[in-house]
N, CA, C and O atoms as a GROMACS GRO file, in nm:
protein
  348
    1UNK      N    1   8.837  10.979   9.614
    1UNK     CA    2   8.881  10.849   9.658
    1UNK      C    3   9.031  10.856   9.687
    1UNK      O    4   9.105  10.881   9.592
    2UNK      N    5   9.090  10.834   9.824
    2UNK     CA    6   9.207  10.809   9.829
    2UNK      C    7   9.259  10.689   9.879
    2UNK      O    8   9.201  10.634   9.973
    3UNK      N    9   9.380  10.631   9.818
    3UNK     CA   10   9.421  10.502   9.840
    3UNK      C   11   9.578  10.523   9.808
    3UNK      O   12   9.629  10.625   9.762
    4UNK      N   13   9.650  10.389   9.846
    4UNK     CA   14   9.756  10.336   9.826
    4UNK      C   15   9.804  10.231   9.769
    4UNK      O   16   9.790  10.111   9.793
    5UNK      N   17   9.864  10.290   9.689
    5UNK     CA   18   9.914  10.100   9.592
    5UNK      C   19   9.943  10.008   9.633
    5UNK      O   20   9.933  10.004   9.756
    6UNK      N   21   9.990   9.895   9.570
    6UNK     CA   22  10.111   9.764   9.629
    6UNK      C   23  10.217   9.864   9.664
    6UNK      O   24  10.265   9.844   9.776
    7UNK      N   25  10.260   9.953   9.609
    7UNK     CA   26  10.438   9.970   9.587
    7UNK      C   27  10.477  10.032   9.682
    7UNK      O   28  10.588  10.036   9.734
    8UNK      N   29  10.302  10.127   9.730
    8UNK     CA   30  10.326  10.246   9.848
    8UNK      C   31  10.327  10.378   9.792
    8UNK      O   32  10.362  10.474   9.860
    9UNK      N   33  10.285  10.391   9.650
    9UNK     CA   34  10.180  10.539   9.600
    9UNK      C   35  10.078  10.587   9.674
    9UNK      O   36   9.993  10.505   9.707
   10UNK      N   37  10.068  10.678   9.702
   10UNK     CA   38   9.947  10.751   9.794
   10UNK      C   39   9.881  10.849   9.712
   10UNK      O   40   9.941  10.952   9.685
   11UNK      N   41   9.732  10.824   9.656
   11UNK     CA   42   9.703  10.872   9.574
   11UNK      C   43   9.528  10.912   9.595
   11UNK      O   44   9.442  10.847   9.655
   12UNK      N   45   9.516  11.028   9.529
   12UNK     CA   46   9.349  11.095   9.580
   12UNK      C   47   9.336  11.137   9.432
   12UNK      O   48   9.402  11.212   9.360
   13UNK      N   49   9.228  11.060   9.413
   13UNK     CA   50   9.131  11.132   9.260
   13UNK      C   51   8.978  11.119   9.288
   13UNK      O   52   8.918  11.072   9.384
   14UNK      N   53   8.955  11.151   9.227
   14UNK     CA   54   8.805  11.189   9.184
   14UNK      C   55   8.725  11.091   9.212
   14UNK      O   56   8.801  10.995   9.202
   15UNK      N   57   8.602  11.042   9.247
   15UNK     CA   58   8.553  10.891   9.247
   15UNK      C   59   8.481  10.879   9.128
   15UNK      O   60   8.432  10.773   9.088
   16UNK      N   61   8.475  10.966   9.084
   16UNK     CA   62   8.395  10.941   8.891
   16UNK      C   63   8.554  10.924   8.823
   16UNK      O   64   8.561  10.974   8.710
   17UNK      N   65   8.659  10.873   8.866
   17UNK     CA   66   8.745  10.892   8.791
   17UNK      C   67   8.700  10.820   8.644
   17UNK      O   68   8.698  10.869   8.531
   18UNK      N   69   8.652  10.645   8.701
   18UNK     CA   70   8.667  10.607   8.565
   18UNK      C   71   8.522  10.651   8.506
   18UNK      O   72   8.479  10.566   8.428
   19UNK      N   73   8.446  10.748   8.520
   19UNK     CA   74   8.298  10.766   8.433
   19UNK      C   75   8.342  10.869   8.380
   19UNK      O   76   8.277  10.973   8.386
   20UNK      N   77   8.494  10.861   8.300
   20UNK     CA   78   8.511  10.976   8.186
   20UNK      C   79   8.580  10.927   8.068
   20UNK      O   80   8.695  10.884   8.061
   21UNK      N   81   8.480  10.944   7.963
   21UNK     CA   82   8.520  10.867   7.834
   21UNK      C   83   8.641  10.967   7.795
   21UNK      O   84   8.562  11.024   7.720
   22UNK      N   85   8.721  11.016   7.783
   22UNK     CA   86   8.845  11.064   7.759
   22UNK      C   87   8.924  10.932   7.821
   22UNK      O   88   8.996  10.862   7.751
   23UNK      N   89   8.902  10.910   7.956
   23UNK     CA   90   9.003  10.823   8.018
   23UNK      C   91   8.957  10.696   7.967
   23UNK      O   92   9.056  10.625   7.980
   24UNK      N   93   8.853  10.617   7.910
   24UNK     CA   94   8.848  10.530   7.844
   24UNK      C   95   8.894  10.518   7.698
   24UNK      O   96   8.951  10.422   7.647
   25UNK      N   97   8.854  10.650   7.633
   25UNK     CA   98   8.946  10.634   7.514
   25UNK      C   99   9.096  10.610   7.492
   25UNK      O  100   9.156  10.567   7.394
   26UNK      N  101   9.143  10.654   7.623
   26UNK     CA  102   9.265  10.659   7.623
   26UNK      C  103   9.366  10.482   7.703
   26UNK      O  104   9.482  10.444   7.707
   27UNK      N  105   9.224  10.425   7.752
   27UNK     CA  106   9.266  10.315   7.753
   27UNK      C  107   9.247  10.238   7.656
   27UNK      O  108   9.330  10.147   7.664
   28UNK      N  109   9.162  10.220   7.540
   28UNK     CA  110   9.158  10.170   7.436
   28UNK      C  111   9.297  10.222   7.329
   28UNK      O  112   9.366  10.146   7.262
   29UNK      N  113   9.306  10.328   7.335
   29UNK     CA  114   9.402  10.368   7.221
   29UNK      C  115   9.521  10.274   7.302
   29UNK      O  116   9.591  10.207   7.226
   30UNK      N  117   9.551  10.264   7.451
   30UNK     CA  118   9.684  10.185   7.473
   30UNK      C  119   9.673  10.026   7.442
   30UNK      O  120   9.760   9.959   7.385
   31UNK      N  121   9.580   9.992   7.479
   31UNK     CA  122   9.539   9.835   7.434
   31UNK      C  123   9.552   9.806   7.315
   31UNK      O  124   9.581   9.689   7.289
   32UNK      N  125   9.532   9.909   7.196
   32UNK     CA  126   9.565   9.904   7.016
   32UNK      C  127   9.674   9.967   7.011
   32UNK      O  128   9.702  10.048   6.922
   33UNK      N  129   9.781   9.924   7.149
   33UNK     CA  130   9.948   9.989   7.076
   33UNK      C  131   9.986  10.126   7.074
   33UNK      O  132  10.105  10.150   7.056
   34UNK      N  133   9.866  10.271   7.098
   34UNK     CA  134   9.976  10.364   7.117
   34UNK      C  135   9.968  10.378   7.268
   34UNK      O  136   9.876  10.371   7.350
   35UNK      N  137  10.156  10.408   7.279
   35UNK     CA  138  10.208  10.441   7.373
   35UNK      C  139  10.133  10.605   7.415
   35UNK      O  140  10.055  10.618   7.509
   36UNK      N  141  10.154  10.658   7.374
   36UNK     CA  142  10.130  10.835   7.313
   36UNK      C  143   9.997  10.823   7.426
   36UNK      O  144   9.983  10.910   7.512
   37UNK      N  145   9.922  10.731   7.419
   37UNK     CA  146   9.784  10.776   7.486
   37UNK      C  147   9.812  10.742   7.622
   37UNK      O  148   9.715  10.751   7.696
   38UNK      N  149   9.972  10.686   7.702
   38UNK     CA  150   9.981  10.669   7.839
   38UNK      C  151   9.950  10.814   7.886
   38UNK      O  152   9.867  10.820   7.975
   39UNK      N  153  10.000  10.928   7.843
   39UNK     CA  154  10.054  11.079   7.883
   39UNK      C  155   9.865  11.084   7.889
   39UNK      O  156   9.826  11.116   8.002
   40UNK      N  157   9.777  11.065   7.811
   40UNK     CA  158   9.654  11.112   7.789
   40UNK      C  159   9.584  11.070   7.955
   40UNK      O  160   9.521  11.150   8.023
   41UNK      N  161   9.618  10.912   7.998
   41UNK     CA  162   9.551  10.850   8.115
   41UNK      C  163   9.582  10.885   8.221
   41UNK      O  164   9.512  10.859   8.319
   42UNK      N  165   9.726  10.972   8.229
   42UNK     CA  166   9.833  11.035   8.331
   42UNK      C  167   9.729  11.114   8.360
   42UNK      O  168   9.675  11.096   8.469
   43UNK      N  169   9.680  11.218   8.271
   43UNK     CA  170   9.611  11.342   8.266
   43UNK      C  171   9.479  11.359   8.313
   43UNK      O  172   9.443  11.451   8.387
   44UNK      N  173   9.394  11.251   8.262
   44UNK     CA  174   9.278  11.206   8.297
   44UNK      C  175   9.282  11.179   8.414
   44UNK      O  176   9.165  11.169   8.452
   45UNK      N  177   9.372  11.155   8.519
   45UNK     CA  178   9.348  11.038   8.647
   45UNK      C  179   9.426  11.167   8.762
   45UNK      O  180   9.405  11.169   8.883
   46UNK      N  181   9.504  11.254   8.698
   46UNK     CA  182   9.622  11.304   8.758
   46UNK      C  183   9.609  11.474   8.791
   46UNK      O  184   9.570  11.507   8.679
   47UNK      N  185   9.613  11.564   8.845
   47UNK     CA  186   9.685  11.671   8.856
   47UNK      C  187   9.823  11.702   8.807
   47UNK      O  188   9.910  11.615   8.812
   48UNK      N  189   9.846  11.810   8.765
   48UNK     CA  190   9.983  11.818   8.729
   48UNK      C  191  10.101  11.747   8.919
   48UNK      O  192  10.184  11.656   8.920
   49UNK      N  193  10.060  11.828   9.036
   49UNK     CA  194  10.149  11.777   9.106
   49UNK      C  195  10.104  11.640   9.154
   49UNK      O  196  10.195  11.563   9.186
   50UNK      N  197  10.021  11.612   9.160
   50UNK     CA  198  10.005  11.438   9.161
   50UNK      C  199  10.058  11.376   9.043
   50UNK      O  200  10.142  11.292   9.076
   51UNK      N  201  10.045  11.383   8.923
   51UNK     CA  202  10.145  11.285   8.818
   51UNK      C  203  10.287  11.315   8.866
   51UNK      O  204  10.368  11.222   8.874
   52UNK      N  205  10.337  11.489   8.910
   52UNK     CA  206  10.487  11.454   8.938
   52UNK      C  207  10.528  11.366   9.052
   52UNK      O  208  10.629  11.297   9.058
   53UNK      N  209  10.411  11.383   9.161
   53UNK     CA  210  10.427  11.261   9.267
   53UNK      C  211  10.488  11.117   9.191
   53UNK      O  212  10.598  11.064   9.204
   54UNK      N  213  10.384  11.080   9.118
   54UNK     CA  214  10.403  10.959   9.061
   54UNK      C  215  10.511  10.915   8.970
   54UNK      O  216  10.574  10.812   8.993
   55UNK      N  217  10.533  10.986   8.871
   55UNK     CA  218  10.681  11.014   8.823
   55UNK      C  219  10.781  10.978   8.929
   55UNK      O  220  10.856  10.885   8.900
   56UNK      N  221  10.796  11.036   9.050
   56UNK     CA  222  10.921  11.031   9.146
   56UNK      C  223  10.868  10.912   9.232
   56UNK      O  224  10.923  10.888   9.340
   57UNK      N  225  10.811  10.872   9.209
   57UNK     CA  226  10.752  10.693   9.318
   57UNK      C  227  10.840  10.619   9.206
   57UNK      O  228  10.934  10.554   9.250
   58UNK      N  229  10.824  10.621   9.072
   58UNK     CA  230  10.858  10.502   9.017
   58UNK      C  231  10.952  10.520   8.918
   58UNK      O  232  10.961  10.462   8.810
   59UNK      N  233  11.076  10.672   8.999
   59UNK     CA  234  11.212  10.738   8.878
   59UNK      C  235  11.295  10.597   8.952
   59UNK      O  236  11.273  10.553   9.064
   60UNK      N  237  11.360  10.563   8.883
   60UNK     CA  238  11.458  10.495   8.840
   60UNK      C  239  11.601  10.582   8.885
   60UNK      O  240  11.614  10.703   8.869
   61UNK      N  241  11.690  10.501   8.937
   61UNK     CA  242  11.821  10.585   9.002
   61UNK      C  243  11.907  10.658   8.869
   61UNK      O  244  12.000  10.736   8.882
   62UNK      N  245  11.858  10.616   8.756
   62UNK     CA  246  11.898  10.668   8.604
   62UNK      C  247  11.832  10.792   8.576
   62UNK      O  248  11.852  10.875   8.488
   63UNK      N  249  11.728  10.786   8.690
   63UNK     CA  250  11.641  10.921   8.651
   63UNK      C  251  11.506  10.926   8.563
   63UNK      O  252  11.420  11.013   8.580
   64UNK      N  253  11.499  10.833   8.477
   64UNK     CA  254  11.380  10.740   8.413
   64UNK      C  255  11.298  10.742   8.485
   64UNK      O  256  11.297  10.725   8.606
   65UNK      N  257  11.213  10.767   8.408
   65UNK     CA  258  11.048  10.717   8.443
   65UNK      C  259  10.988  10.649   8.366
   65UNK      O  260  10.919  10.708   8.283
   66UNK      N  261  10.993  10.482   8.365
   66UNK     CA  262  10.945  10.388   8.318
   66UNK      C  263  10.793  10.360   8.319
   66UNK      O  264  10.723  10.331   8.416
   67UNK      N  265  10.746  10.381   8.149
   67UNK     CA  266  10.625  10.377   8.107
   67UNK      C  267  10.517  10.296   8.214
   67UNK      O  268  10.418  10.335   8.276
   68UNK      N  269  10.596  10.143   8.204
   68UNK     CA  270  10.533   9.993   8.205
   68UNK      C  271  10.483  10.032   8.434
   68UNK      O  272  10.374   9.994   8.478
   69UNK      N  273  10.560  10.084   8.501
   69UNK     CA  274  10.559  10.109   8.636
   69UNK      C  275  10.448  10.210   8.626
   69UNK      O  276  10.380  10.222   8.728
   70UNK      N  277  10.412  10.294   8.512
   70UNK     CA  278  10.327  10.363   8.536
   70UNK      C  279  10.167  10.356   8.536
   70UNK      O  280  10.082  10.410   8.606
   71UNK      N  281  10.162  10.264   8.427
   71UNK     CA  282  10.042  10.205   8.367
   71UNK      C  283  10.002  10.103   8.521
   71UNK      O  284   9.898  10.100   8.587
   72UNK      N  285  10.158  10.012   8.541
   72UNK     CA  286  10.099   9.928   8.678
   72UNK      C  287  10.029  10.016   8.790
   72UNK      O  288   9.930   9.963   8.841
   73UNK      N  289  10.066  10.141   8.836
   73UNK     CA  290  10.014  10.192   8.923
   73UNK      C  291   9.892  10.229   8.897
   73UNK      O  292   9.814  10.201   8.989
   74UNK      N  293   9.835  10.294   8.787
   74UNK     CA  294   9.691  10.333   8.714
   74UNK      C  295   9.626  10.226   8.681
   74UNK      O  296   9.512  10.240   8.637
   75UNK      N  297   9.666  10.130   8.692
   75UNK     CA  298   9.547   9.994   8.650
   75UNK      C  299   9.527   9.951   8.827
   75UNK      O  300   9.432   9.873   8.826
   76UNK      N  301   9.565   9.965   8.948
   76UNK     CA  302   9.538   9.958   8.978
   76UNK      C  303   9.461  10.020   9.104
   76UNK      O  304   9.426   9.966   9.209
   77UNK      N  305   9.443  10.173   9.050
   77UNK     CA  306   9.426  10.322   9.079
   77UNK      C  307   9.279  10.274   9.018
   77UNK      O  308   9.190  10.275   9.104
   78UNK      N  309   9.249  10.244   8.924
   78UNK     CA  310   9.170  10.206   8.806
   78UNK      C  311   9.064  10.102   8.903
   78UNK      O  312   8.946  10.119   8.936
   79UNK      N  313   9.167   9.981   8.932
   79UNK     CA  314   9.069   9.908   8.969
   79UNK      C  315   8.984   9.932   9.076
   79UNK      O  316   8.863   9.910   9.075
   80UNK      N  317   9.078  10.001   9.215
   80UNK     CA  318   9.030  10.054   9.331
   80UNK      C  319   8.897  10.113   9.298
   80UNK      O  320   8.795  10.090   9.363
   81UNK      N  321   8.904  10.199   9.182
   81UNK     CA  322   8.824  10.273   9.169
   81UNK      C  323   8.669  10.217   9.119
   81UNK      O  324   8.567  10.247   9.180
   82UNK      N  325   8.669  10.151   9.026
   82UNK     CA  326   8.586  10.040   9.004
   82UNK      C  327   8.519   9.936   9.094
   82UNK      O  328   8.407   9.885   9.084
   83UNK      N  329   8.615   9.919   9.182
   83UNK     CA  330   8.568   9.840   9.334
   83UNK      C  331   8.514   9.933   9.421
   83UNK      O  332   8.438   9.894   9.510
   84UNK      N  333   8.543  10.054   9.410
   84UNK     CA  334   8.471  10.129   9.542
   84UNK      C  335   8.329  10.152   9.464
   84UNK      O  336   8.224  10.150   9.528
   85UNK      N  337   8.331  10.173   9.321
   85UNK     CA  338   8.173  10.212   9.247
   85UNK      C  339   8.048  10.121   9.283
   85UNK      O  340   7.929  10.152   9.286
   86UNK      N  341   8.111   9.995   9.311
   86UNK     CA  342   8.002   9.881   9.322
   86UNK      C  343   7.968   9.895   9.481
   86UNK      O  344   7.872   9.822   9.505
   87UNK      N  345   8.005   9.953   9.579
   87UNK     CA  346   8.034   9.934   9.652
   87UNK      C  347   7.907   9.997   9.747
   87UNK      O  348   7.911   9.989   9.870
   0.00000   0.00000   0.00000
């Protein structure tokens, strides 16, 4: 499945992305507060050079790579993905 965000991420994963309970566990562990399991959903959804893609869509001129920009792009990486299943 490839798509593009709101922000203008250009992004290709898997179309079973979300039919892998790793990547669901790892959305539950963030919903009960750990942070620790963002790196887990990165992984699940990502290639190593596709997460660095994504990293540099949403670095910060500080150089940061802000958690909260990341999760926004994967929830809706997430949803795409969920909308194309029914589909």
């Amino acid at each position: 499945m490839k798509g593009i965000t709101k922000s203008g991420f250009e992004y290709e994963v898997d179309d079973n992305v979300i039919n892998n309970m790793e990547l669901i566990d790892a959305l539950v562990d963030i919903q009960n507060g750990s942070t620790g399991a963002v790196s887990d959903l990165l992984n699940c959804m990502f290639d190593k050079a596709q997460k660095k893609r994504l990293y540099n869509h949403v670095r910060e001129e500080s150089g940061r790579v802000p958690m909260d920009k990341c999760l926004i792009e994967c929830t809706e990486i997430i949803q795409a993905a969920g909308e194309a299943g029914k589909n």
